[in-house]
N, C-alpha and C positions, 0 to 999 in steps of 0.2 A: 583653411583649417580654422574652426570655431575655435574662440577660446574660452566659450563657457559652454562644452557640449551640452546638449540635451541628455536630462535625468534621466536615466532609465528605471522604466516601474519596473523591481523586481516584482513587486506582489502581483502585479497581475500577469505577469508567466508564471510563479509559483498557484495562484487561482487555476490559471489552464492545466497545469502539469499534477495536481491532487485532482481536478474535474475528470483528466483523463485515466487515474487511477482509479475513482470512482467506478468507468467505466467498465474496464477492466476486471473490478471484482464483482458489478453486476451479470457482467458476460461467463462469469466463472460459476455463479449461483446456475443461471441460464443453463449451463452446460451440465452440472453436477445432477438437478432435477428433470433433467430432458437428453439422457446420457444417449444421445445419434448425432451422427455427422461429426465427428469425433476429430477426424482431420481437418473439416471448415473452421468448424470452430474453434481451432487450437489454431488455425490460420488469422483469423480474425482477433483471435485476444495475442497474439505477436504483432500483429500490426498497430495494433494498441502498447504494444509494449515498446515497439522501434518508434512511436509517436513521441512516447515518454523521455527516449535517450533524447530524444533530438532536442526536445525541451531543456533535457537536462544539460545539453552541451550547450544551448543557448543563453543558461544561465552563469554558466562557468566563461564560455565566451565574454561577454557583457560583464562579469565580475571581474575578471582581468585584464578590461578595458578601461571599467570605470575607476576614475579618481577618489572622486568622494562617493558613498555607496550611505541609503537609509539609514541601514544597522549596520555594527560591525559586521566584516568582510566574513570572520570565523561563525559566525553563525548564520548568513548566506548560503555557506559551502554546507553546512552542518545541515541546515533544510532539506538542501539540493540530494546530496548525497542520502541523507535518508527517507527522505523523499521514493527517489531512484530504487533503494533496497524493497519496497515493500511492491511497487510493479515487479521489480525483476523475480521475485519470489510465489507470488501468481503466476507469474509467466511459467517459474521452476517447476509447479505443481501441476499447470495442465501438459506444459512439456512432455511430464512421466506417464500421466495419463495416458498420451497419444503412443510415448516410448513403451510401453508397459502392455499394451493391446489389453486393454482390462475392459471391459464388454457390459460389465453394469455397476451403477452409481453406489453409495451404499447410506444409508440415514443421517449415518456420522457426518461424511463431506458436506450432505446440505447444510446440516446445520452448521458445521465450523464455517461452511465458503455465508449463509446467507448472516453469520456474525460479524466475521472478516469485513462483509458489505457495509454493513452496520459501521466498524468501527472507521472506515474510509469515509465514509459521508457525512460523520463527527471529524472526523480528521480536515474533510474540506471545507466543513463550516467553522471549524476554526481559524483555517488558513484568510478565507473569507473576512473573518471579525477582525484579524490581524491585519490586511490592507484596508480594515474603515478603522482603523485604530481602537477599534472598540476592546480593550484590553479585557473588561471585568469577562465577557463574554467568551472570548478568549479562552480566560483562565474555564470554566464551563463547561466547554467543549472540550478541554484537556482531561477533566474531571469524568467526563462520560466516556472517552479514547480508552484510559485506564480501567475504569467499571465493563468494559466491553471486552480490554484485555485479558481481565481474568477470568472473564466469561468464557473466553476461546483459551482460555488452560483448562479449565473444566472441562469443555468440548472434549478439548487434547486426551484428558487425562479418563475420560468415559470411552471415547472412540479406542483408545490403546486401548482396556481392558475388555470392551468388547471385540475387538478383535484377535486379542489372545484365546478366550475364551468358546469362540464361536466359528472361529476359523479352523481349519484343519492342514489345509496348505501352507507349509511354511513357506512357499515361494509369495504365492500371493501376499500373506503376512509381511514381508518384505517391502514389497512393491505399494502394498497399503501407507505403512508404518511409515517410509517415505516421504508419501502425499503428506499424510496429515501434519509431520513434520514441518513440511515447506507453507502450510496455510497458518501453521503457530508460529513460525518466524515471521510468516506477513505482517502478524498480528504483533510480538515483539516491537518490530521495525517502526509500528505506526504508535506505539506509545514511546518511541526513541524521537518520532515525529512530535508527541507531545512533549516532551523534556524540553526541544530546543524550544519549541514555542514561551514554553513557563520560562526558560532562561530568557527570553525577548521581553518576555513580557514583563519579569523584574527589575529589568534594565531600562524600559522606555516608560513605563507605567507611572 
């Protein structure tokens, strides 16, 4: 037994586990604009998603291992766990997709999923600046998370009204209303991503 185990890089399994969200909401764009193969491809963005728990348990393993930890323990978990929310809520939306037998894309989802993308690969580059300590930069990429988020409530809040409007199926409406639900809570989730960051970043700056 060591008595001075080895540090463990949080940042760089939190780098892997926002790279693999990244993924994720590319594969979601992919899907949305190229609406075939609807069961592979909702197979492929779960195996992306079972990639993410596993990371996520790795980090919660390793955190209740480690003695001394970079930053505080509470804002560790805080990453981790919101982290976690914003794949599992991609995963939600093509989930419905697949559950839903809905047979074509519709303008809204691309642009809310190719926002979503957007705001995950701001998300990753912050996490990024965060393991070189590069704080101001950081702070930047938290700035752009948020300007994207409210980008994807406008989405939200055009896609809802064009599909009241335009729709006639109230079931479909349903099964719509839904989705786009679950791609504005991605987007939620990942400016909950940039809170803890700015909280890290007040704290070690």
């Amino acid at each position: 037994m060591k008595l001075f185990p080895k540090e463990v890089d949080f940042f760089e399994i939190f780098d892997r586990a926002s790279l693999n969200i990244t993924k994720a909401a590319a594969l979601l764009v992919d899907l949305m604009e190229n609406f075939n193969n609807i069961e592979q491809r909702a197979k492929e963005i779960y195996e992306v998603e079972q990639e993410g728990d596993i990371l996520t348990h790795e980090i919660m393993k390793k955190l209740n291992k480690t003695f001394i930890t970079p930053i505080d323990r509470e804002d560790l978990h805080a990453l981790a766990s919101s982290l976690d929310d914003v794949l599992d809520l991609i995963w939600g939306a093509v989930d419905r997709l697949s559950l839903f037998r809905l047979t074509a894309s519709t303008k809204e989802a691309v642009s809310m999923s190719k926002d979503l993308h957007a705001t995950c690969e701001a998300m990753h580059k912050a996490i990024q600046k965060l393991k070189e300590k590069n704080y101001s930069h950081v702070q930047e990429y938290c700035i752009e998370i948020n300007r994207l988020e409210n980008v994807v409530d406008r989405d939200f809040r055009d896609a809802l009204g064009k599909l009241f409007d335009e729709i006639k199926d109230p079931v479909l409406i349903i099964k719509w209303k839904e989705i786009y639900e679950h791609l504005e809570d991605a987007s939620d989730k990942c400016e909950d991503v940039a809170n803890v960051l700015e909280a890290i970043v007040l704290k070690y700056a």
